[in-house]
PyMOL Python script that loads the backbone (N, CA, C, O; Angstrom):
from pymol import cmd

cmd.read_pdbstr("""\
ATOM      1  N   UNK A   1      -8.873  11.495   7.961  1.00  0.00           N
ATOM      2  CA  UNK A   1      -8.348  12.095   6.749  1.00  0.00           C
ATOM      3  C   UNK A   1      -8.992  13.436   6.469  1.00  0.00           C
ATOM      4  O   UNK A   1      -8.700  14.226   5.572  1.00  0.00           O
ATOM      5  N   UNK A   2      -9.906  13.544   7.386  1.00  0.00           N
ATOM      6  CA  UNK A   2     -10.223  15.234   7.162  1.00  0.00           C
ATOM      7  C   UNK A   2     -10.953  15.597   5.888  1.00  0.00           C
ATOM      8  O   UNK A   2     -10.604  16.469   5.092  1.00  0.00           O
ATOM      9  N   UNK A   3     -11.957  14.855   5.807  1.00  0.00           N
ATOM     10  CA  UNK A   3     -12.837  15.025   4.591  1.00  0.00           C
ATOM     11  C   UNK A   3     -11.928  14.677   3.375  1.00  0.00           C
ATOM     12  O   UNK A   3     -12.633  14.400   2.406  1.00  0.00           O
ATOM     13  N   UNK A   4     -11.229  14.636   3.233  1.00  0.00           N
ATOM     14  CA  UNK A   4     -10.377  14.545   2.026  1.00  0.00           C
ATOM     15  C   UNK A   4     -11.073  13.029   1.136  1.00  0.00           C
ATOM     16  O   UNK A   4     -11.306  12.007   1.782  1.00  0.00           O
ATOM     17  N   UNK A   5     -11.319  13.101  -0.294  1.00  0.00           N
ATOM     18  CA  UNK A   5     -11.291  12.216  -0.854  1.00  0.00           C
ATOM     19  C   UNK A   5     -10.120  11.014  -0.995  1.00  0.00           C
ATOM     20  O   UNK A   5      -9.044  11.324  -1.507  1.00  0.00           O
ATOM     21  N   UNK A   6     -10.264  10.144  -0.703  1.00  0.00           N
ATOM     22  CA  UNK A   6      -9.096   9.186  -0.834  1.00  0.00           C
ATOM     23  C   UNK A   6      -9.038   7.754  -1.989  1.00  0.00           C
ATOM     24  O   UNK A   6      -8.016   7.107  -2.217  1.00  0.00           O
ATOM     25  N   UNK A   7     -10.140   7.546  -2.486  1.00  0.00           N
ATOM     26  CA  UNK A   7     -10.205   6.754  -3.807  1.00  0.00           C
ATOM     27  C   UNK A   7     -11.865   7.271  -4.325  1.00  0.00           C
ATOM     28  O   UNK A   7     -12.902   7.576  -3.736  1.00  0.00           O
ATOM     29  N   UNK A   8     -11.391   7.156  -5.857  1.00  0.00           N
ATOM     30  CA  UNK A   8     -12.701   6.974  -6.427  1.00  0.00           C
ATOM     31  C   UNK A   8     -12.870   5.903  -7.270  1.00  0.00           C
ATOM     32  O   UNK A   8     -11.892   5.377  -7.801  1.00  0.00           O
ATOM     33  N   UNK A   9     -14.250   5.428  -7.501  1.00  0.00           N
ATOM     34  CA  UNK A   9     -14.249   4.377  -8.581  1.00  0.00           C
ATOM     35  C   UNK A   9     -15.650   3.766  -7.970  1.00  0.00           C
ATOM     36  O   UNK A   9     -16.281   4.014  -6.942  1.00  0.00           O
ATOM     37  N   UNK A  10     -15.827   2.969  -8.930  1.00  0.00           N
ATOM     38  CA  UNK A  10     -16.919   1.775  -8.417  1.00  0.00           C
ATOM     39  C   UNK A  10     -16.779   0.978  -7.388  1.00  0.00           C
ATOM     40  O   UNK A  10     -15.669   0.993  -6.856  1.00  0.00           O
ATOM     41  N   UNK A  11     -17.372   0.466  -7.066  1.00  0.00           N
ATOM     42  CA  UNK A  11     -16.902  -0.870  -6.028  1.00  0.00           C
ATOM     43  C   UNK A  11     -16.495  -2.054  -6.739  1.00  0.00           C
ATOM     44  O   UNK A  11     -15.811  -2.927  -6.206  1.00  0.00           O
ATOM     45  N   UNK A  12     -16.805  -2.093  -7.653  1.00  0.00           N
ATOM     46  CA  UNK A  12     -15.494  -3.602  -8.150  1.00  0.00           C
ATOM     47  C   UNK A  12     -14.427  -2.762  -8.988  1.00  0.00           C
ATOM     48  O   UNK A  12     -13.741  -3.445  -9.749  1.00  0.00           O
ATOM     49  N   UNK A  13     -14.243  -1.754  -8.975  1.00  0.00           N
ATOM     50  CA  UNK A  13     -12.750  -1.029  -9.632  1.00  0.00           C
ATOM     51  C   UNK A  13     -12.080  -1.319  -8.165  1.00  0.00           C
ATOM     52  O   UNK A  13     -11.220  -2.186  -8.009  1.00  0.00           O
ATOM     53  N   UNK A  14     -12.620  -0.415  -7.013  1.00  0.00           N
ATOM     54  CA  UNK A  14     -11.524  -0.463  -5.881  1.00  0.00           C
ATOM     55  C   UNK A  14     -11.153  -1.225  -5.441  1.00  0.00           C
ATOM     56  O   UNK A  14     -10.131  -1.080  -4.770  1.00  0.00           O
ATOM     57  N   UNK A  15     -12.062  -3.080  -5.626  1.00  0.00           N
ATOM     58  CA  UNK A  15     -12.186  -4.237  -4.947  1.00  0.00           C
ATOM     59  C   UNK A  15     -10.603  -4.722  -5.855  1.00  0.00           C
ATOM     60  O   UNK A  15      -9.569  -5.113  -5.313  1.00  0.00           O
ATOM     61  N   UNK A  16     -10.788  -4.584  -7.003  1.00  0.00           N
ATOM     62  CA  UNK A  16     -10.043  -4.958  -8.265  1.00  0.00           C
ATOM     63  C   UNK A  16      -8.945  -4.455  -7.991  1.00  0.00           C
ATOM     64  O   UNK A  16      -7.959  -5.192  -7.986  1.00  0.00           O
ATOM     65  N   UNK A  17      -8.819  -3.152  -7.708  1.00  0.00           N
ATOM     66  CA  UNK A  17      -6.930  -2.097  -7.330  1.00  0.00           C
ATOM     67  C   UNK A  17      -6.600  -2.428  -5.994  1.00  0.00           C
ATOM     68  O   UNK A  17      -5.494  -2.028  -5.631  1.00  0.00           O
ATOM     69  N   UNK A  18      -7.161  -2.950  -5.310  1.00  0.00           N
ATOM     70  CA  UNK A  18      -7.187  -3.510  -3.815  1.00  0.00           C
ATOM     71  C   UNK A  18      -6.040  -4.752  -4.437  1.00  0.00           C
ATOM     72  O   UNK A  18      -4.820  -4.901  -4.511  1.00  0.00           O
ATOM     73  N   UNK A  19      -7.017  -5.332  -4.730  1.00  0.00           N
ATOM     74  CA  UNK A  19      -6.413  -7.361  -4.885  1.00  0.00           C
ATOM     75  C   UNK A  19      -4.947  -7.270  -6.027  1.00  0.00           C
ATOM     76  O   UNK A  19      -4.177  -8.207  -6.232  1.00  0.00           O
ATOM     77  N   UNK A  20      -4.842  -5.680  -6.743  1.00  0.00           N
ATOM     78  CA  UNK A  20      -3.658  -6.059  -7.819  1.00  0.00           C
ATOM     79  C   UNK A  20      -2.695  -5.163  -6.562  1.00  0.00           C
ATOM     80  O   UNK A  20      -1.471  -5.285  -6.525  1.00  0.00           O
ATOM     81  N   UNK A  21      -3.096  -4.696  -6.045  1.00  0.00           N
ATOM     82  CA  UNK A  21      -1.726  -3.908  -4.913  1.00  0.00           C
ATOM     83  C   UNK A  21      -1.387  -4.749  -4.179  1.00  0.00           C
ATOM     84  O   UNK A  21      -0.191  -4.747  -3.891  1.00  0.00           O
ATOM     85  N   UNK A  22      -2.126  -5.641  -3.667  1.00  0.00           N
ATOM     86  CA  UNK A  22      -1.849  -6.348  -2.655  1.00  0.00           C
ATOM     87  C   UNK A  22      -0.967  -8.089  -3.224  1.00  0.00           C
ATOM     88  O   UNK A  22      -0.357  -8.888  -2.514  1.00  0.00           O
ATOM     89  N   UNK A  23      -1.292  -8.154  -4.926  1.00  0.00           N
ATOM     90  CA  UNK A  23      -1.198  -9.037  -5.238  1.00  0.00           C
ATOM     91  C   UNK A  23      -1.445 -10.439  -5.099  1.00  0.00           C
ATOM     92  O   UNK A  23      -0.638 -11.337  -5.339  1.00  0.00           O
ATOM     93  N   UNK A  24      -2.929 -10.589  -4.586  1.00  0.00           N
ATOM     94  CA  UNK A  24      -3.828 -11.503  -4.091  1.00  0.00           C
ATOM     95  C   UNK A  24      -4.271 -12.030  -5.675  1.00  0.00           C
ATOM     96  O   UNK A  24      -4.072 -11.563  -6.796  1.00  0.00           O
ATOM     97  N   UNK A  25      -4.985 -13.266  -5.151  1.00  0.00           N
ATOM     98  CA  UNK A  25      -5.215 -14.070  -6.626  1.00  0.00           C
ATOM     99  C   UNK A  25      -6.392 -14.821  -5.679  1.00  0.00           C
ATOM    100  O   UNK A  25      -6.280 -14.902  -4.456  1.00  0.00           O
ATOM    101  N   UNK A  26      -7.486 -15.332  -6.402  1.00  0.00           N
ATOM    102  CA  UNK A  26      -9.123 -15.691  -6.048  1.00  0.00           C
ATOM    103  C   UNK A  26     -10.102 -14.792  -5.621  1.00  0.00           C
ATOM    104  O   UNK A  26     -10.305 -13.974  -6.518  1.00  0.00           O
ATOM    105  N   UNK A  27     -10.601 -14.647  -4.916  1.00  0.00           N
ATOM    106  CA  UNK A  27     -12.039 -13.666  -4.303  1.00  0.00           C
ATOM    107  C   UNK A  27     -11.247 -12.647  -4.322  1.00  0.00           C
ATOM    108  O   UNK A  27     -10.120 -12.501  -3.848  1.00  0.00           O
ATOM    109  N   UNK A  28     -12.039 -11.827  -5.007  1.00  0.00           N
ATOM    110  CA  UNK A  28     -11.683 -10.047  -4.510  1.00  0.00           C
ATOM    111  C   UNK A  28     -11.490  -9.898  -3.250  1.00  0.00           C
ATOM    112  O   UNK A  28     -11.733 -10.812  -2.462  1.00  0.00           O
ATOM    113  N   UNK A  29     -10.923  -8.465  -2.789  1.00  0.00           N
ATOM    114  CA  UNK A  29     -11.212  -8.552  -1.776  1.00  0.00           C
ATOM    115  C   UNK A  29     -12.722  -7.836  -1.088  1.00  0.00           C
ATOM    116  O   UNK A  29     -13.668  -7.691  -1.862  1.00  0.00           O
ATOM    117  N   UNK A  30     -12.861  -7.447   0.254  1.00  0.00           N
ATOM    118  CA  UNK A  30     -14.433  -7.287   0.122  1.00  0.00           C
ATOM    119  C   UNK A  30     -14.234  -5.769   0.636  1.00  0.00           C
ATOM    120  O   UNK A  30     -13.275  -5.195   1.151  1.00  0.00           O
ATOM    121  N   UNK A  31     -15.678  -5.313   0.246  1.00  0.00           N
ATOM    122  CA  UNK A  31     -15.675  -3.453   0.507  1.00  0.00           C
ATOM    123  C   UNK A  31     -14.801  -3.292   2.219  1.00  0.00           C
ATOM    124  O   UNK A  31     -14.180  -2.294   2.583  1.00  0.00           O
ATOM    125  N   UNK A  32     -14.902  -3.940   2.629  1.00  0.00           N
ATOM    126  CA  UNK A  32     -14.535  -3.706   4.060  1.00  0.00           C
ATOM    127  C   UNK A  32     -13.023  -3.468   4.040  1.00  0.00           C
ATOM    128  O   UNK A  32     -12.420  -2.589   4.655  1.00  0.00           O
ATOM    129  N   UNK A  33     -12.418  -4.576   3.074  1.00  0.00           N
ATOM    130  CA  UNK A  33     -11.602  -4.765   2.910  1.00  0.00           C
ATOM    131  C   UNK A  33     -10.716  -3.399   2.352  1.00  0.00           C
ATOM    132  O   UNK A  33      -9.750  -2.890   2.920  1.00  0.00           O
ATOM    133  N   UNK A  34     -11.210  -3.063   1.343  1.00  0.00           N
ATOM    134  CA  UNK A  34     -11.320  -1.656   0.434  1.00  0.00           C
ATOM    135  C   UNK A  34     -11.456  -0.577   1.719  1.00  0.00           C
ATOM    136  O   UNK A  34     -10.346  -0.159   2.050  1.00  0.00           O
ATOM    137  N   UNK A  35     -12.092  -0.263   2.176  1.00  0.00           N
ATOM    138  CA  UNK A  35     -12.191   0.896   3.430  1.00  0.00           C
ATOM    139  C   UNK A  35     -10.916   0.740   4.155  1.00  0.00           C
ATOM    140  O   UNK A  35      -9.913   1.431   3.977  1.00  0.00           O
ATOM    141  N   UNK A  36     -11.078  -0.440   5.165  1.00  0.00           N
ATOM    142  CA  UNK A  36      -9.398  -0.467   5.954  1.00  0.00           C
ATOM    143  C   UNK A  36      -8.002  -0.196   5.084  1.00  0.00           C
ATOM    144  O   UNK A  36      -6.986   0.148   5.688  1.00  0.00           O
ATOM    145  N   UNK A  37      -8.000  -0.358   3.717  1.00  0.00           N
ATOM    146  CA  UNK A  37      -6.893  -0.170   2.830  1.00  0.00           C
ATOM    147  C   UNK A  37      -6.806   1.372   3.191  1.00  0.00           C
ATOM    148  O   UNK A  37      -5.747   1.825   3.626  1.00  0.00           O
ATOM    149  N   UNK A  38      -8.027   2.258   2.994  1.00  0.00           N
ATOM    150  CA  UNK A  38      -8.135   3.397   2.478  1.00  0.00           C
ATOM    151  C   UNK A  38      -7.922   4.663   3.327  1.00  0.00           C
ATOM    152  O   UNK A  38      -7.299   5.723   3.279  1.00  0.00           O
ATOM    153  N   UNK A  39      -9.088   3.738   4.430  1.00  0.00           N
ATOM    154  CA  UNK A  39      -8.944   4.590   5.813  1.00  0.00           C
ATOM    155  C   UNK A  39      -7.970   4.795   6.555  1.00  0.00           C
ATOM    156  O   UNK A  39      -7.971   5.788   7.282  1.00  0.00           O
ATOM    157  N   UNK A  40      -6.719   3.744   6.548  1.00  0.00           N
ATOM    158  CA  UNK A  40      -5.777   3.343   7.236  1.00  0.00           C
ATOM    159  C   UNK A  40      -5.831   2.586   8.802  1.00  0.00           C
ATOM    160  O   UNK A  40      -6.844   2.418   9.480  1.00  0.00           O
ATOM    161  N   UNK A  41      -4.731   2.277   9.070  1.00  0.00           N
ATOM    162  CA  UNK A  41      -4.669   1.238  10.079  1.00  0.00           C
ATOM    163  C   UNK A  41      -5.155   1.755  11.757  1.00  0.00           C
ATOM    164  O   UNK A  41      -5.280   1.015  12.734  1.00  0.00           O
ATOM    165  N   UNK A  42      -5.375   3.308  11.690  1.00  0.00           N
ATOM    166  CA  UNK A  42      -5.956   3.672  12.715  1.00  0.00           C
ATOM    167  C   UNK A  42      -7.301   3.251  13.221  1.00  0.00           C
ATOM    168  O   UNK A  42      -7.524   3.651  14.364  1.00  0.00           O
ATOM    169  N   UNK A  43      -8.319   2.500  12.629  1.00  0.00           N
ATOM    170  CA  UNK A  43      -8.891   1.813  12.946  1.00  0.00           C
ATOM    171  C   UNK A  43      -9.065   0.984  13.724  1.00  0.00           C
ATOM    172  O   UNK A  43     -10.106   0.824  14.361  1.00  0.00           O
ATOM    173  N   UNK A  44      -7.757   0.112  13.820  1.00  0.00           N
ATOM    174  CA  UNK A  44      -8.065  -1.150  14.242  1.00  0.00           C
ATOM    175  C   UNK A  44      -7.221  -1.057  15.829  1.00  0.00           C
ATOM    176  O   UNK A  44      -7.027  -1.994  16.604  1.00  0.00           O
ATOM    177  N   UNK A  45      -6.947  -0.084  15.940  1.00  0.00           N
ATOM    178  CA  UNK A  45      -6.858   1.141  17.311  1.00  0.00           C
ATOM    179  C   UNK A  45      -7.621   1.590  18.083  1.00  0.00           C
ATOM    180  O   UNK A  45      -7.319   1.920  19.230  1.00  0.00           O
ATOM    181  N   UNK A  46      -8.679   1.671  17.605  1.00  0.00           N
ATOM    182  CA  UNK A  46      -9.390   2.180  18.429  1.00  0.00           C
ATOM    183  C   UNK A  46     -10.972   1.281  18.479  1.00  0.00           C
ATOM    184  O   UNK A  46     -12.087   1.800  18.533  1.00  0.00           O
ATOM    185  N   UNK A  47     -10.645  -0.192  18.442  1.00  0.00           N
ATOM    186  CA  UNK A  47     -11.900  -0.813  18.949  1.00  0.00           C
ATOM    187  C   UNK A  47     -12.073  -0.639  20.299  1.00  0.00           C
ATOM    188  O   UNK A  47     -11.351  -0.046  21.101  1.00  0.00           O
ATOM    189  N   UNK A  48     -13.269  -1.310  20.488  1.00  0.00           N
ATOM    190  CA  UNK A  48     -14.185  -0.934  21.852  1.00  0.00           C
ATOM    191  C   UNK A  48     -16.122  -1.664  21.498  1.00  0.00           C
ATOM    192  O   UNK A  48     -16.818  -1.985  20.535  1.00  0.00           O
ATOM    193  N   UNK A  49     -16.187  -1.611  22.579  1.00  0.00           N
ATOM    194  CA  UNK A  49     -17.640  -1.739  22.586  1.00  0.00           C
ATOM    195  C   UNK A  49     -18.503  -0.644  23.274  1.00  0.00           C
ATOM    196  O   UNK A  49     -17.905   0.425  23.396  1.00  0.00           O
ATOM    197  N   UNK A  50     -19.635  -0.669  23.697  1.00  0.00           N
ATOM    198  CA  UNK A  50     -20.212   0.832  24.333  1.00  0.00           C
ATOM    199  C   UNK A  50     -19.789   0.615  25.606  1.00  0.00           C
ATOM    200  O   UNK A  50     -19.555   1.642  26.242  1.00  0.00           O
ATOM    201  N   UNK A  51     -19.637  -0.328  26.115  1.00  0.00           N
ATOM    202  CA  UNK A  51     -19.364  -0.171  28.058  1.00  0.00           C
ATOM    203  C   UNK A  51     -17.768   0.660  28.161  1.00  0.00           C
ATOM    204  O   UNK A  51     -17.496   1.485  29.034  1.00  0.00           O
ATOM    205  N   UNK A  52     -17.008   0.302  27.269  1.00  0.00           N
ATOM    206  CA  UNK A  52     -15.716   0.573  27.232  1.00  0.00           C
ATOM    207  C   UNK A  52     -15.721   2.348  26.969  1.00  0.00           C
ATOM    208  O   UNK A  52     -15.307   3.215  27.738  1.00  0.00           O
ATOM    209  N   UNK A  53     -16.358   2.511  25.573  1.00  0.00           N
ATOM    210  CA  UNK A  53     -16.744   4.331  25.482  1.00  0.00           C
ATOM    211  C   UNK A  53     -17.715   4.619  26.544  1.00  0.00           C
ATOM    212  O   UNK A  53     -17.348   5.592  27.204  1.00  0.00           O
ATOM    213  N   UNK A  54     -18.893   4.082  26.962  1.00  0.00           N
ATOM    214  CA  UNK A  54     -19.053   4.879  28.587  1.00  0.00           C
ATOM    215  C   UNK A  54     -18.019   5.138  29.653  1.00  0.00           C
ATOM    216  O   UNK A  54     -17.733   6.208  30.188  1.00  0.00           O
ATOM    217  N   UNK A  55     -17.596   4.121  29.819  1.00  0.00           N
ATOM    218  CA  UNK A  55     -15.970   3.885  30.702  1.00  0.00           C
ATOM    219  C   UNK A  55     -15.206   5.601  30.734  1.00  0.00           C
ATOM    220  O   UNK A  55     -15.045   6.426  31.634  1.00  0.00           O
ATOM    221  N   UNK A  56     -14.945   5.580  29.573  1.00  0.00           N
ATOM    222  CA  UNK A  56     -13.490   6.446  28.790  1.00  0.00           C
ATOM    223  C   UNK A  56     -14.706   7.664  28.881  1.00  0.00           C
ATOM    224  O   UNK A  56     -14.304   8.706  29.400  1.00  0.00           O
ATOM    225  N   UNK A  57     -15.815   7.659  28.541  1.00  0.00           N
ATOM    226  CA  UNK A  57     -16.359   9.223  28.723  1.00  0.00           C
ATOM    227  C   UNK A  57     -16.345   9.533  30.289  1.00  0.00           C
ATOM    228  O   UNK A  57     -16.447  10.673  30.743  1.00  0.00           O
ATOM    229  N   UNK A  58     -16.239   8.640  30.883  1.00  0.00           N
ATOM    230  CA  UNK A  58     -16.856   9.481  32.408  1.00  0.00           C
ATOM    231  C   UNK A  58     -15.481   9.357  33.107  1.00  0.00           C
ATOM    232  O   UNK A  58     -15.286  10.085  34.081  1.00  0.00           O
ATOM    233  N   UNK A  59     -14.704   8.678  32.786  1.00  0.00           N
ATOM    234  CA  UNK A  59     -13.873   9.479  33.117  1.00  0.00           C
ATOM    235  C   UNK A  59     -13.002  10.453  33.075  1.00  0.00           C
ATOM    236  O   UNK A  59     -12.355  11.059  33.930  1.00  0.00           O
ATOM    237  N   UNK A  60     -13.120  10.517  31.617  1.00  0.00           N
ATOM    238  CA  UNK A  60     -12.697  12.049  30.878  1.00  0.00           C
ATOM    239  C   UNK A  60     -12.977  13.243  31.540  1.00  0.00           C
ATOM    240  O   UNK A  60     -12.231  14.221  31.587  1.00  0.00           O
ATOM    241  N   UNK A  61     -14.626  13.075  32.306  1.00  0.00           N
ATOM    242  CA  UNK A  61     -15.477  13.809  31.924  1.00  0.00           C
ATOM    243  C   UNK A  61     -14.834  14.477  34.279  1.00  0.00           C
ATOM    244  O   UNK A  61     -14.559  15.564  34.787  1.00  0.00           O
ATOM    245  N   UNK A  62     -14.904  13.273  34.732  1.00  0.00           N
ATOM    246  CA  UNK A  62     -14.490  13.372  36.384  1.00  0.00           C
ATOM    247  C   UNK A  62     -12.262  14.178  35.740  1.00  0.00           C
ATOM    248  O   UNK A  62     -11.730  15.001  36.486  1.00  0.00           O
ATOM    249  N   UNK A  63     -11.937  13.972  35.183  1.00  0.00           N
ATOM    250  CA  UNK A  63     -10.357  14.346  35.260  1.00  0.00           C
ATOM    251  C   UNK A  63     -10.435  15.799  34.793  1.00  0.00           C
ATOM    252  O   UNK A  63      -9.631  16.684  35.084  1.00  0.00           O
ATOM    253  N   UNK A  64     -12.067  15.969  33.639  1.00  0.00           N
ATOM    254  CA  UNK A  64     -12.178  17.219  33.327  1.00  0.00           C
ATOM    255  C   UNK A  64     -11.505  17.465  31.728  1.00  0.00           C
ATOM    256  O   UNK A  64     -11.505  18.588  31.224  1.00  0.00           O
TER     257      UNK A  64
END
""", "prot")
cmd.dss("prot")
cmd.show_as("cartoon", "prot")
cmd.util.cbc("prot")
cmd.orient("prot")
């Protein structure tokens, strides 16, 4: 998002506008929860562990 601000508030305001958008009822939802809302779904795109980003750097790095 390019530095851009994308929510403000406390952490139980955003937990709170999280669970009424989503229209959930019991446990808030959790900060994590709040970030993936915020950050968007590109996240969950680009898992990996470090063997996988060593992987993808060297060969970046041999194609140039």
């Amino acid at each position: 998002h390019h530095g851009r601000v994308r929510a403000l508030g406390t952490p139980e305001e955003l937990r709170s506008g999280l669970a009424q958008r989503l229209g959930t009822e019991g446990p808030l939802p959790t900060l994590e929860d709040v970030f993936r809302d915020v950050a968007g779904s590109g996240l969950d795109d680009q898992s990996g562990d470090f063997r996988d980003v060593r992987s993808t750097r060297r060969t970046a790095s041999r194609v140039g």
